[in-house]
C-alpha positions in Angstrom: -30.2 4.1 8.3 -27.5 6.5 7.1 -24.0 5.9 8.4 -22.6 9.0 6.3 -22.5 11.5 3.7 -19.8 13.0 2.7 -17.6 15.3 0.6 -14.2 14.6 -0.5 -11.6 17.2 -0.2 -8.5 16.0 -2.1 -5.9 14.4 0.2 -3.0 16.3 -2.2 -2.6 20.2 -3.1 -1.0 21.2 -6.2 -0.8 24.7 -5.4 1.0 27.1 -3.1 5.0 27.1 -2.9 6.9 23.8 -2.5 7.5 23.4 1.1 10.7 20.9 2.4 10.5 17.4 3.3 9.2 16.7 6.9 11.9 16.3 9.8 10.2 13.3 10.4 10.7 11.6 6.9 14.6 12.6 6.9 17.0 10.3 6.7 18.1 6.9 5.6 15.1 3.8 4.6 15.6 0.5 3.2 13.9 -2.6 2.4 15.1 -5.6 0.6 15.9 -4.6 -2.2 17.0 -0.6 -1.8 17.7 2.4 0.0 15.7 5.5 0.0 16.9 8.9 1.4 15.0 12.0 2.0 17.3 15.0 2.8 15.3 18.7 2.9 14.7 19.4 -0.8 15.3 15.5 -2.3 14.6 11.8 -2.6 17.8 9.2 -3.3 17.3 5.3 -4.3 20.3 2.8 -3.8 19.2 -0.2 -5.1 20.7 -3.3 -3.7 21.5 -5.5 -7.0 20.5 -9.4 -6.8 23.9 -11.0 -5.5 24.3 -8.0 -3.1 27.7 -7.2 -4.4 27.5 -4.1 -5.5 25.3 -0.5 -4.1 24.2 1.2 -6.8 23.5 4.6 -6.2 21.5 7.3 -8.9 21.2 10.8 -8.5 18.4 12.1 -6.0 15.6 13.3 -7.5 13.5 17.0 -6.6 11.5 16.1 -3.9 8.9 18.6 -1.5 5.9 18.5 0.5 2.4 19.5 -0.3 0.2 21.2 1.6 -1.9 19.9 4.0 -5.7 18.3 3.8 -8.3 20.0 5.6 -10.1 16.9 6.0 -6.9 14.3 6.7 -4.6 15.9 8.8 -2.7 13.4 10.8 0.6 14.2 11.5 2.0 11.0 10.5 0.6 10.7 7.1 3.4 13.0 4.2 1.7 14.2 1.3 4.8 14.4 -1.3 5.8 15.1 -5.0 8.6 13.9 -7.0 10.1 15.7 -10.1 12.1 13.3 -12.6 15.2 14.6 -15.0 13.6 15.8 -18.0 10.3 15.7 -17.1 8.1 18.7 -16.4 5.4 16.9 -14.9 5.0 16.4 -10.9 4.4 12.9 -9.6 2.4 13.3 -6.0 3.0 10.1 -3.9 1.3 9.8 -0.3 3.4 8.1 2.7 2.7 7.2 6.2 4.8 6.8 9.0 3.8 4.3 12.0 6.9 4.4 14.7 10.0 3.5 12.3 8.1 1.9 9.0 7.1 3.9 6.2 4.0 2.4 4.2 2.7 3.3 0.8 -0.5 1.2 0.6 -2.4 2.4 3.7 -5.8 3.8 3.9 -7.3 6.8 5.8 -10.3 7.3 7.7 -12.4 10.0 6.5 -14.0 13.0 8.9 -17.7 13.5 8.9 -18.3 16.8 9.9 -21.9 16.7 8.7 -23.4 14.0 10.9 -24.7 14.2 13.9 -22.5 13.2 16.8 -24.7 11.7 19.3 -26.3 9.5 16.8 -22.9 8.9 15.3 -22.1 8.0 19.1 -25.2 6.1 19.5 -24.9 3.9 16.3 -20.8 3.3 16.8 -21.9 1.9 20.4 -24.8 0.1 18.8 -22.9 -1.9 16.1 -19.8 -2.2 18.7 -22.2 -3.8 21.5 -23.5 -6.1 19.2 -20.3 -7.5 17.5 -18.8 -7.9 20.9 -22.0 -10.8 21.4 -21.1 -11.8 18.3 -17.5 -12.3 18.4 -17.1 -13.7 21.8 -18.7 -16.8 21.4 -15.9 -17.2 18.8 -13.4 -16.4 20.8 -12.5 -13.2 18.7 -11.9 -9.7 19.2 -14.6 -7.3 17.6 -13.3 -4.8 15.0 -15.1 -1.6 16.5 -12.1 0.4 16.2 -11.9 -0.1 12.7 -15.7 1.2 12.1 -15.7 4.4 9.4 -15.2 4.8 6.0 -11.3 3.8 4.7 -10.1 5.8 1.6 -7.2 4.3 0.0 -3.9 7.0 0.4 -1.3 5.5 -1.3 -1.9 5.4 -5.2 1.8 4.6 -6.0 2.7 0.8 -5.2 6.4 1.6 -4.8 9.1 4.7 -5.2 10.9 4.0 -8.6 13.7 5.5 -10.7 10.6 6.3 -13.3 7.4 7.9 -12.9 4.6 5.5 -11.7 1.3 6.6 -12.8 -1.6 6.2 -10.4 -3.9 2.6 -10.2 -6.5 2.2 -12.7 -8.9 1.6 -10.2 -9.0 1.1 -6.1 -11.4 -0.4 -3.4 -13.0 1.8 -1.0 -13.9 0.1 2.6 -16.7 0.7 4.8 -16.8 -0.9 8.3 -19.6 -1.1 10.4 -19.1 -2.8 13.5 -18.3 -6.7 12.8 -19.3 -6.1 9.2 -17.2 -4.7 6.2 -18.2 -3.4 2.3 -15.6 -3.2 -0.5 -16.4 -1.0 -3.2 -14.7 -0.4 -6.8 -13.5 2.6 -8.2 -12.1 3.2 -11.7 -11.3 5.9 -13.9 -13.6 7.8 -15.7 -13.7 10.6 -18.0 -17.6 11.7 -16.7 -18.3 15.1 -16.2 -17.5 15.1 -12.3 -20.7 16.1 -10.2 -21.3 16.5 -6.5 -23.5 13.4 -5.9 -23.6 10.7 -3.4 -24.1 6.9 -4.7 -25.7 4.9 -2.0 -26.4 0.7 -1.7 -28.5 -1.2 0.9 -26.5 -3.9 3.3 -27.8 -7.7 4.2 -29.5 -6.0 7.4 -31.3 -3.5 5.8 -28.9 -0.3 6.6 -28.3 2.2 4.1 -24.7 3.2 3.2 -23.6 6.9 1.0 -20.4 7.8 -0.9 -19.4 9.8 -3.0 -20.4 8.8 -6.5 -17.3 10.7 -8.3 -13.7 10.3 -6.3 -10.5 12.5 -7.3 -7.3 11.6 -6.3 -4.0 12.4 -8.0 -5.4 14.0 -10.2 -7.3 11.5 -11.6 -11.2 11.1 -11.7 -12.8 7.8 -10.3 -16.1 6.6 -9.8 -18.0 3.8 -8.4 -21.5 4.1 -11.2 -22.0 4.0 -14.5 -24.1 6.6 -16.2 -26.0 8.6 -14.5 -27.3 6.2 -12.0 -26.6 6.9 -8.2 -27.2 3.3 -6.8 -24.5 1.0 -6.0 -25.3 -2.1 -7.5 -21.9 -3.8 -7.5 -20.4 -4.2 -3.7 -18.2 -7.0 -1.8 -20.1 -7.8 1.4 -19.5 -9.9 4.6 -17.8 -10.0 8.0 -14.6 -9.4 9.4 -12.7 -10.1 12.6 -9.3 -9.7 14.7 -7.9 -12.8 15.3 -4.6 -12.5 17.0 -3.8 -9.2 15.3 -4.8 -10.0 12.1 -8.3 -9.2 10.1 -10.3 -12.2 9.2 -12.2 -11.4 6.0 -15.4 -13.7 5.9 -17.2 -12.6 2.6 -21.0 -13.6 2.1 -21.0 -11.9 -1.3 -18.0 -11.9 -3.7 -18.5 -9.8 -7.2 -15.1 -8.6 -7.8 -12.7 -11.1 -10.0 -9.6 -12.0 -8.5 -10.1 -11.0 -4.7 -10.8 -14.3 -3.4 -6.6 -15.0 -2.7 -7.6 -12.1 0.3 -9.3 -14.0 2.3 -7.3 -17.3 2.1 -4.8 -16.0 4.9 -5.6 -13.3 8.0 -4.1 -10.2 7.1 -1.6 -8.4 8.8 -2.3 -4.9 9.3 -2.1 -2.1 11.6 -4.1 0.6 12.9 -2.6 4.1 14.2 -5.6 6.6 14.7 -7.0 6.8 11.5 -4.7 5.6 9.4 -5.0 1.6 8.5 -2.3 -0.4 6.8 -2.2 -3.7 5.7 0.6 -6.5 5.2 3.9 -5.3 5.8 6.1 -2.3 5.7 7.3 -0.4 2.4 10.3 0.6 3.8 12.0 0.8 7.4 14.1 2.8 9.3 17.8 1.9 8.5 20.7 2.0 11.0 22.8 3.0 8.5 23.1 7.3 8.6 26.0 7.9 6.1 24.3 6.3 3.3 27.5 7.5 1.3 29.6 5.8 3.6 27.7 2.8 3.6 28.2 2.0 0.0 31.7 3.4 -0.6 32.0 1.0 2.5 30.2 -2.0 0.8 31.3 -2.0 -2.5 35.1 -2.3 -1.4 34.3 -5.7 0.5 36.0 -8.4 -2.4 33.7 -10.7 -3.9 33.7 -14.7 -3.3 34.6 -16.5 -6.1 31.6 -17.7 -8.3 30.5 -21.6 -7.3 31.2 -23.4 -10.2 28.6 -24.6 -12.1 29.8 -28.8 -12.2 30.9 -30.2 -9.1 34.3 -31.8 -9.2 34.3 -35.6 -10.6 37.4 -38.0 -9.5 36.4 -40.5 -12.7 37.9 -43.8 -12.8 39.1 -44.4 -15.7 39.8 -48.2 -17.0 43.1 -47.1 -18.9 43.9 -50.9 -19.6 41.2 -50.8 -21.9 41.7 -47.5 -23.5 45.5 -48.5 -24.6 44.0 -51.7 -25.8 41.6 -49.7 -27.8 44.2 -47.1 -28.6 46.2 -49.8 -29.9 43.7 -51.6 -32.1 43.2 -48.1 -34.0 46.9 -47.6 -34.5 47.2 -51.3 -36.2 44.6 -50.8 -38.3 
């Protein structure tokens, strides 16, 4: 069976005039370990220094929306670019925005305008029924909502005072009712062609994608050659257990990914848009962000600790002015 084909429209435009910064994206964000601002035309980073004692603030950077996907077009996810200070080249960075936090690793759920609905219907309420039986012997929650195909949105880990070039490679996710497929992409340099690659699950169902992948600018695919079978693929189960995903793998080919499913992960799931762990950046209370740190770096700082702790030493000084005095007569 065929759960989708499809063709990739890229989630970013680099054409067309810049437009301003969403309404919805303006205004002061912090985590941790910095501020971010977006104002109408530009992005400002405060970075909050180690011992906290000091704001640092740099100059904001050029900053503007792109235009809109045809095929993701949620109002909550930003497709931005950033332009650094001597640098002619424009850095496109995708964010989302769930209620007041601000992720950068999120993935999206792709349309499928060219399958048909009711068997769409029927197979979604097929694969939902039967991880409902499933899952409630278990006492778990099935993860129907979550069944689609996730594209990863967020190529940039973090916002930096320096370009950050997009990953090397990223994991698309299929679910399909209690069951869930991890797929690798990487870069390629392969003359890009409009193919589908397709692999067989554990029960028997077929599964397309798109053998070549674009996204910021950079080609990815998921087969080597000229082959269209996807040999290499992460396969197993998956369910919510108290509002995290429980990753049960059954087949495990990727290096590394095992830490995953040590711990449930956090995530959250707005529509079509998935994130997992949490937050990149949240809304701040603070509004004058120039305020703030004129405000913050006045405040005195405590002295240092020292590094020894103070030592009341008791001293036999009988016995050092005997010694003292044995030195002199000699």
């Amino acid at each position: 069976m065929v759960l989708c084909s499809l063709l990739f429209l890229p989630l970013r435009g680099d054409t067309g005039e810049p437009a301003p910064v969403s309404a919805a994206l303006r205004g002061v964000w912090e985590n941790e370990n910095r501020f971010v601002e977006f104002t109408e035309n530009n992005m400002r980073i405060v970075l909050k220094p180690y011992y906290r004692f000091v704001y640092e603030s740099f100059p904001p950077l050029s900053c503007f929306s792109n235009p809109r996907s045809q095929r993701v077009a949620a109002d909550n996810i930003h497709s931005l670019s950033l332009r650094y200070p001597r640098d002619k080249k424009v850095y496109p960075f995708t964010a989302a925005r769930i209620g007041d936090a601000l992720f950068l690793d999120f993935m999206v759920r792709l349309s499928i305008p060219d399958a048909d609905p009711v068997a769409r219907a029927e197979l979604t309420e097929s694969a939902g029924n039967a991880a409902a039986e499933a899952q409630s012997a278990a006492g778990t929650e099935p993860a129907g909502g979550l069944d689609g195909v996730w594209l990863p949105a967020g190529a940039v880990p973090a916002l930096r005072l320096y370009p950050v070039e997009p990953a090397k490679d990223f994991y698309m996710m299929v679910f399909d009712g209690s069951r869930y497929f991890r797929i690798r992409y990487w870069k390629t340099d392969a003359r890009e062609r409009d193919v589908d690659g397709r692999f067989i699950g554990k029960d028997g169902k077929e599964y397309r994608l798109p053998k070549f992948f674009r996204m910021d600018g950079a080609l990815y695919t998921c087969i080597t050659a000229t082959g269209k079978i996807i040999r290499n693929f992460e396969e197993g189960r998956i369910r919510v257990e108290d509002g995290t995903l429980r990753f049960e793998p059954e087949r495990v080919v990727y290096a590394g990914t095992e830490a995953a499913y040590r711990q449930p992960v956090p995530y959250t799931l707005d529509g079509d848009v998935l994130a997992f762990g949490e937050p990149y950046l949240v809304r701040s209370v603070v509004t004058d962000l120039d305020a703030a740190i004129a405000e913050h770096n006045a405040k005195r700082r405590p002295p240092r600790k020292p590094i020894f702790d103070f030592l009341d030493l008791d001293f036999h000084w009988d016995e050092v002015a005997r010694l003292r005095g044995d030195i002199l007569d000699r």
